[in-house]
C-alpha positions as CSV (number, residue, x, y, z in Angstrom):
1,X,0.0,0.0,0.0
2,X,1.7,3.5,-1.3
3,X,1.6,6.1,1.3
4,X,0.8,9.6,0.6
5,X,3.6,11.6,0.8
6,X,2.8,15.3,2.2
7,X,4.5,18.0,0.5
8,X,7.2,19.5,2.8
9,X,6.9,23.6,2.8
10,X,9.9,25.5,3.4
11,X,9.5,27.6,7.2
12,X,9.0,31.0,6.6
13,X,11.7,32.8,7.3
14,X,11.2,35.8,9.6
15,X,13.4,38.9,9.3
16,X,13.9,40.7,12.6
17,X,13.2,44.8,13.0
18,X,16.7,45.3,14.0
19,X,17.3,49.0,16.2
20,X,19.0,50.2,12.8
21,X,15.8,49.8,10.9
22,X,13.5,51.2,13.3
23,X,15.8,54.3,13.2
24,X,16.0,54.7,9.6
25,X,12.0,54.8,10.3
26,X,12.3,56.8,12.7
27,X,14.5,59.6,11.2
28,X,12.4,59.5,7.9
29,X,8.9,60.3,9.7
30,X,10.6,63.4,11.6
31,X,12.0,64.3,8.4
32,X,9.1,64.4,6.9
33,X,7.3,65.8,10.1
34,X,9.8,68.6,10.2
35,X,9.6,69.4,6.1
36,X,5.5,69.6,6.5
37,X,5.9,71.8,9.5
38,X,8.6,74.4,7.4
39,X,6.4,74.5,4.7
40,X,3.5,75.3,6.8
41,X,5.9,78.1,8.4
42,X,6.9,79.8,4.9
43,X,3.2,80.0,3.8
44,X,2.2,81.6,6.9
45,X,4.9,84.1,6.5
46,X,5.1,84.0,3.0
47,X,4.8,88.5,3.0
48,X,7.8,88.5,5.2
49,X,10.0,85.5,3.2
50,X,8.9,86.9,-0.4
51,X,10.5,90.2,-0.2
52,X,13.4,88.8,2.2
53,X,14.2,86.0,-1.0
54,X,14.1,88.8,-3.2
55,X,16.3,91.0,-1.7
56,X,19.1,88.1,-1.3
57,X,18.7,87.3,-5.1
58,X,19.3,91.0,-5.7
59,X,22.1,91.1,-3.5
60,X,23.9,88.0,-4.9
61,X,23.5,89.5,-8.6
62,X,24.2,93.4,-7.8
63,X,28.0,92.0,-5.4
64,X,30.4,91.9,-7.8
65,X,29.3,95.3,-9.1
66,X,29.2,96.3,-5.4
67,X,33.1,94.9,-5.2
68,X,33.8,96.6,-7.9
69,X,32.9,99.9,-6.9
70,X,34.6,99.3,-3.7
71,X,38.0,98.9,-5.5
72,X,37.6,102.1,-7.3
73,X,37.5,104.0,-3.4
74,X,34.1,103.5,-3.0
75,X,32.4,103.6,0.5
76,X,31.0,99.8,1.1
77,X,27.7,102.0,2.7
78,X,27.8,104.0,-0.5
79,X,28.1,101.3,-2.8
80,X,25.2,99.5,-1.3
81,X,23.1,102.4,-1.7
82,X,23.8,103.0,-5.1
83,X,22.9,99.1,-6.0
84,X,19.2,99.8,-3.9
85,X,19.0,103.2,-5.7
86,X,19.3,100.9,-9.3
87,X,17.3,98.0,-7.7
88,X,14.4,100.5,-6.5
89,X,14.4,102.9,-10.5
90,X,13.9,99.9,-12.1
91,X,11.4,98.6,-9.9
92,X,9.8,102.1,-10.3
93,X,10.4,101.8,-14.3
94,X,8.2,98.4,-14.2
95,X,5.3,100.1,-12.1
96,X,5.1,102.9,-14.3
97,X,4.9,100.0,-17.3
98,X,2.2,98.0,-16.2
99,X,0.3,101.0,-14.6
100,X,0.2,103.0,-18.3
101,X,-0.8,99.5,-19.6
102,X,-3.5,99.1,-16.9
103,X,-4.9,102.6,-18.2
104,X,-5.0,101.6,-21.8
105,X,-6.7,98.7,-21.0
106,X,-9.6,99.8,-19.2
107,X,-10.6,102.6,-21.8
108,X,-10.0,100.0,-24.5
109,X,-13.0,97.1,-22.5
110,X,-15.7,98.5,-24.5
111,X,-14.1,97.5,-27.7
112,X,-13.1,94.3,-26.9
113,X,-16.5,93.5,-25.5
114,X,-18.0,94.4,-29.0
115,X,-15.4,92.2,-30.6
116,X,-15.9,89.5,-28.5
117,X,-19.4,89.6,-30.1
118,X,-18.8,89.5,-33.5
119,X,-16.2,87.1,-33.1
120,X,-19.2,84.9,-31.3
121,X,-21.5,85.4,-33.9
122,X,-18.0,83.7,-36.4
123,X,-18.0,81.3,-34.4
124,X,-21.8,80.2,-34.2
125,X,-22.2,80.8,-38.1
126,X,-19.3,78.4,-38.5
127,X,-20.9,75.9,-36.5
128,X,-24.2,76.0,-38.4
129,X,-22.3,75.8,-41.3
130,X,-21.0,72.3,-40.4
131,X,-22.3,68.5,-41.2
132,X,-23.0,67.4,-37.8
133,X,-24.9,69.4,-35.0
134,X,-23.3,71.5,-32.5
135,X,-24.2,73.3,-29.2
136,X,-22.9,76.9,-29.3
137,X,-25.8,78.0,-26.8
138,X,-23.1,78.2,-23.9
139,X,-21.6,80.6,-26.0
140,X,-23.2,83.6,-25.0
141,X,-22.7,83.4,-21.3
142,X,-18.8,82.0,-21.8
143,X,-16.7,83.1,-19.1
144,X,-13.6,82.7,-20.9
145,X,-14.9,85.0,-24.0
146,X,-15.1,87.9,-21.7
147,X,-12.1,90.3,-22.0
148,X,-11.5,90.0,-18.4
149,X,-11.0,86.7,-17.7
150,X,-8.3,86.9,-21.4
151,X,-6.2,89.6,-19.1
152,X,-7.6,88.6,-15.6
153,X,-5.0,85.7,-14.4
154,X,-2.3,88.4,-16.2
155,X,-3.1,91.2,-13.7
156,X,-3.4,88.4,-11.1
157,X,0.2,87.8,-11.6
158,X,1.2,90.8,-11.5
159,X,-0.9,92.2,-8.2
160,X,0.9,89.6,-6.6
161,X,4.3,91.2,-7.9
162,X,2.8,94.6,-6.9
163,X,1.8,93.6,-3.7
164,X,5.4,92.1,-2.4
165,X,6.3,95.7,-3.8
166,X,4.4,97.3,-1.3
167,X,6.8,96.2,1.3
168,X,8.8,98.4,-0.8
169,X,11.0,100.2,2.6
170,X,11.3,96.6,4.0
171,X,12.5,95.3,1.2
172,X,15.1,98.1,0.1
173,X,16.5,98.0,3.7
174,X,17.1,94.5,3.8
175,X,18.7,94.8,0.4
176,X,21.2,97.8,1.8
177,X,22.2,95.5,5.3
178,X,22.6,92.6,3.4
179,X,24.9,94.4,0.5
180,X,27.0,96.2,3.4
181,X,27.5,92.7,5.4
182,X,28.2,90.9,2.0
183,X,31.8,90.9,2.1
184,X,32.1,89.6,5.6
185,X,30.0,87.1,5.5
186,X,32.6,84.3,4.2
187,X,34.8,85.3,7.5
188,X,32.0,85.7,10.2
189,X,31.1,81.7,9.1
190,X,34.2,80.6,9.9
191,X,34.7,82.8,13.0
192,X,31.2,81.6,14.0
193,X,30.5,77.9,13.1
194,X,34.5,77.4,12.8
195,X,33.5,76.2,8.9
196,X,36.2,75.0,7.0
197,X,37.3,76.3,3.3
198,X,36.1,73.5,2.1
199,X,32.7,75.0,3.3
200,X,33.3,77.9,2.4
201,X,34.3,76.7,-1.5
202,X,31.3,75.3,-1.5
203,X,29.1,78.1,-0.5
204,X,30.7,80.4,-2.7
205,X,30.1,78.3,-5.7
206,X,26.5,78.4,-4.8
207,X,26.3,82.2,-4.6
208,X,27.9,82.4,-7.9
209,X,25.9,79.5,-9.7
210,X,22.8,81.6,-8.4
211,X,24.5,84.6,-9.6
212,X,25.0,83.5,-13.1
213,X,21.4,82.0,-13.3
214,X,20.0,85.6,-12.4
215,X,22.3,87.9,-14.3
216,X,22.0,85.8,-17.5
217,X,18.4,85.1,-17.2
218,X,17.6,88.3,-16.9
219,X,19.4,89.9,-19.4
220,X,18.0,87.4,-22.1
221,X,14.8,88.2,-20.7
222,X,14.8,91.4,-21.7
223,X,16.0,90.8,-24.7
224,X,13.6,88.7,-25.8
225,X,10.7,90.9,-23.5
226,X,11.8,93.8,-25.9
227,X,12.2,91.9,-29.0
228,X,8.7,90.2,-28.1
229,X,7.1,93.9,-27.5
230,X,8.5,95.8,-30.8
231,X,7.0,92.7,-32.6
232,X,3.5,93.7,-31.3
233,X,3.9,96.9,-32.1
234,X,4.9,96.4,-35.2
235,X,1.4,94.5,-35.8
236,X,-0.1,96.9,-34.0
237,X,-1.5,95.0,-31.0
238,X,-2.9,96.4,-28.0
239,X,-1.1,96.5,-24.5
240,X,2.1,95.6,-26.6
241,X,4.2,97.1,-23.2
242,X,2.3,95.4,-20.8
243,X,2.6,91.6,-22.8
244,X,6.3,92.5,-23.2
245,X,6.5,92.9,-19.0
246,X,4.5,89.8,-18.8
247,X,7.1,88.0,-21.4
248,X,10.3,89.1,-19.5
249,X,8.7,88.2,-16.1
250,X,7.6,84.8,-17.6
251,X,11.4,84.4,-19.1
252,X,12.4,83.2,-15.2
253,X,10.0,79.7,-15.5
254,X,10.8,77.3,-18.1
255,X,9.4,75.1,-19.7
256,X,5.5,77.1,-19.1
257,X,7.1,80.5,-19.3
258,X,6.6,80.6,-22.8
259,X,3.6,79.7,-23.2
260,X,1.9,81.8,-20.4
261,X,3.3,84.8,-21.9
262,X,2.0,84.0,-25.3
263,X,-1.6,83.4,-24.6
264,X,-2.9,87.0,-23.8
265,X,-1.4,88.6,-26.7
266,X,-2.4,86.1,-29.6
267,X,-6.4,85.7,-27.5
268,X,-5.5,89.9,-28.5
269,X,-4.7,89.8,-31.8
270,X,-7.7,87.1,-32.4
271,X,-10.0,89.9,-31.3
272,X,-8.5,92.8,-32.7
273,X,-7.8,91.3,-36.5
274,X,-8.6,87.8,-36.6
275,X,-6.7,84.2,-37.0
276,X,-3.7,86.0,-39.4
277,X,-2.7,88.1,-37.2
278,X,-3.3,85.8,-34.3
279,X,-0.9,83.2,-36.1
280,X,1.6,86.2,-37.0
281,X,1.9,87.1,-33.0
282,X,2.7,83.0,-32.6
283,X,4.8,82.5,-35.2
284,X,7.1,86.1,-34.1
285,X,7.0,84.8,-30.4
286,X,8.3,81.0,-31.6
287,X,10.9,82.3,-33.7
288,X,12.0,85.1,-31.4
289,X,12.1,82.5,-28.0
290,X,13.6,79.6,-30.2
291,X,16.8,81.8,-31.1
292,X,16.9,83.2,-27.6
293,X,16.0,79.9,-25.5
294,X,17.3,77.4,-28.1
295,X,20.7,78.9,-30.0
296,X,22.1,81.6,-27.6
297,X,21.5,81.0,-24.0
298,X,22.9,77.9,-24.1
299,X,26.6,79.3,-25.4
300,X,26.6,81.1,-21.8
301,X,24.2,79.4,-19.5
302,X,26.0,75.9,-19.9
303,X,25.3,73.6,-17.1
304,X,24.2,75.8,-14.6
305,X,20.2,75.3,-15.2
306,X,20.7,71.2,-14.6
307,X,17.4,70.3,-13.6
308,X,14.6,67.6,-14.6
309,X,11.3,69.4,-16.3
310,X,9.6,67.5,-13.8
311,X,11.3,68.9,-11.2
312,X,10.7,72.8,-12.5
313,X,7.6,71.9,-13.1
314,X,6.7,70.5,-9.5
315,X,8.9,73.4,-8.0
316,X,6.7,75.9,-9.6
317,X,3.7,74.3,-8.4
318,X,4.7,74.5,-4.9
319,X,6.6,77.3,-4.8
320,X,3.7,79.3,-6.5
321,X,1.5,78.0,-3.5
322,X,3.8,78.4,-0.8
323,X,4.3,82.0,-1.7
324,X,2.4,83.2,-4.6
325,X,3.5,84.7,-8.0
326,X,6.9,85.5,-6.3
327,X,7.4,82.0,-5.3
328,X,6.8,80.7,-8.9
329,X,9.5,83.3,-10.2
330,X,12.1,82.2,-7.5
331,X,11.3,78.6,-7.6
332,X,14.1,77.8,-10.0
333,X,16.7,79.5,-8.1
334,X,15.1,77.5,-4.7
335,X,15.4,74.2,-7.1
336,X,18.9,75.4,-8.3
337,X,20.0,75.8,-4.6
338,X,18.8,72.3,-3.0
339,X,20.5,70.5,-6.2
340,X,23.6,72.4,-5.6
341,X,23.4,71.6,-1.1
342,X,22.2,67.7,-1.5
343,X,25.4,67.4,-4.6
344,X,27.6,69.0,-1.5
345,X,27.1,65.3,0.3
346,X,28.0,62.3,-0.1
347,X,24.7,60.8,1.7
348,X,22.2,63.0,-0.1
349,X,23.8,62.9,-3.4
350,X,21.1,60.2,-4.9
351,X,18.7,63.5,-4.4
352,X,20.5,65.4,-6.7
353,X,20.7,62.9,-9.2
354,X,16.8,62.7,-9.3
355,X,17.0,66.5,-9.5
356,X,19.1,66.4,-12.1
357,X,18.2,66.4,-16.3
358,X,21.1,64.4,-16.9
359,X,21.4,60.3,-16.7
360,X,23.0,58.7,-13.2
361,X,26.3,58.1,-15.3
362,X,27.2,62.1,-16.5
363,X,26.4,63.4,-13.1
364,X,28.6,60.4,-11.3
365,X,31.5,61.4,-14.1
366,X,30.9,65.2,-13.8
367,X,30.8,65.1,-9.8
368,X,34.3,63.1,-10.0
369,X,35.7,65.3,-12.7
370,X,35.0,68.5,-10.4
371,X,36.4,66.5,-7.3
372,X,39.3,65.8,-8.8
């Protein structure tokens, strides 16, 4: 008689939660307690951060001007007042922009609203005109047809600028301490935290990464801002000014920039002449931001803008939420500076290679090249 034979099953083998493991655990939750918490903080005092990021950007792009004043026998106090006195004309320059813009625009409404109309009734004869049936009923009570909401999220964007401006005096007095203290700040580190010039290597090649990003980016922004607005006015668009503000200010995001600064002023030219014009203002803007973004800019921006579209993308998100329309103009150079602190070590480095646009293998080779 054959006996059944029972199948023999292999013991489970249990792994044990070792101290090690239940720290890892540990530190992650606190880290990510501690991250929720700071970003909690920086919304609630997002008036106070905005204009305190802005006047650090300005001070790290106006210092070598600032030194080099300094050389020629100028007064550190006196060259830090002359950057503020630049700083604070052009912010003037930009006011007086958008507020003559803001003018034109409300006595031009009426027009647009009758324009609006007749480009409707285009529409709706189109429509009729076509084999199958379509529902242009909602037409006539469109929100997005109305000329406010084609310029509303515009002025949005830039009420939010205007109102970080309003803390105008903090602002410009932040800007003069921190341009006076700017040259000491290298020897009060290592006087205070004892930091080594290693340290100190490293944070100077983050001030001057952030430098170059700034100074470059805004210089081929208003290049192509001005290029963008003589375009319009050669085609004789309305608000031509005010879209080439919105295209210089736009020039800091990538990747959406572009295309947020193109919308209002081809919706524009749609109203004011029709689809050839509208397709004129595209084409101009394409060609303009393709040399600028595309052929130039890269001879002098190089490497310095190595980050992941998803990670600009997901920066401007949050950043935009954290602290409004400022916060989406700084989020590159936030992105740009936590690359640039988790690349500075050796445990944290695997961040920065998510962060970054290029494969595992060029950053690995890159980050030994610049060690060695």
């Amino acid at each position: 008689m054959i006996e059944a034979t029972q199948p023999q099953l292999n013991p489970v083998r249990t792994v044990p939660i070792t101290d090690t493991s239940r720290g890892s655990l540990t530190r992650l939750l606190v880290t990510m307690a501690a991250a929720v918490l700071v970003l909690a903080g920086l919304r609630a005092a997002s008036s106070v951060v905005a204009p305190v990021a802005i006047a650090l950007l300005i001070t790290i792009a106006w210092s070598p001007a600032s030194r080099w004043l300094q050389q020629r026998g100028w007064h550190p106090t006196v060259a830090a007042v002359t950057g503020v006195v630049v700083g604070a004309a052009a912010v003037a320059l930009l006011g007086l922009l958008i507020w003559s813009s803001l003018l034109q625009l409300q006595s031009e409404l009426p027009a647009y609203q009758e324009r609006i109309g007749a480009l409707r009734d285009s529409v709706t004869a189109f429509a009729a005109g076509l084999p199958f049936e379509v529902d242009t009923s909602r037409l006539a009570s469109a929100q997005a047809l109305q000329p406010e909401a084609i310029v509303g999220y515009v002025l949005g964007f830039i009420g939010g600028l205007t109102s970080t401006a309003g803390n105008l005096a903090i602002l410009l007095l932040i800007m003069v301490f921190m341009m006076i203290e700017a040259e000491r700040y290298p020897q009060k580190l290592r006087d205070a935290f004892r930091a080594s010039d290693t340290s100190i290597d490293r944070l100077d090649g983050f001030v001057v990464s952030m430098r170059r990003y700034v100074v470059i980016n805004t210089i081929f922004g208003l290049i192509a801002g001005v290029a963008n607005t003589l375009l319009l006015l050669a085609l004789g668009v309305d608000l031509a000014l005010l879209w080439g503000v919105l295209s210089f200010l736009m020039s800091f995001l990538p990747n959406i920039g572009f295309v947020l600064a193109l919308a209002p002023p081809a919706l524009l030219a749609l109203l004011q002449f029709g689809i050839g014009r509208a397709l004129m203002v595209v084409g101009g803007f394409f060609v303009i931001n393709l040399i600028i973004d595309n052929v130039i800019k890269p001879r002098y921006v190089g490497e310095s803008l190595d980050l992941s579209p998803a990670v600009v993308v997901i920066s401007l998100v949050l950043w935009g939420w954290l602290l409004g329309p400022v916060g989406a103009l700084l989020a590159v150079p936030f992105s740009i500076a936590l690359r640039l602190l988790v690349d500075s070590h050796e445990e944290s480095r695997w961040l920065g290679h998510l962060m970054s646009d290029s494969d595992a293998g060029t950053a690995s080779t890159s980050n030994g090249d610049a060690s060695a």
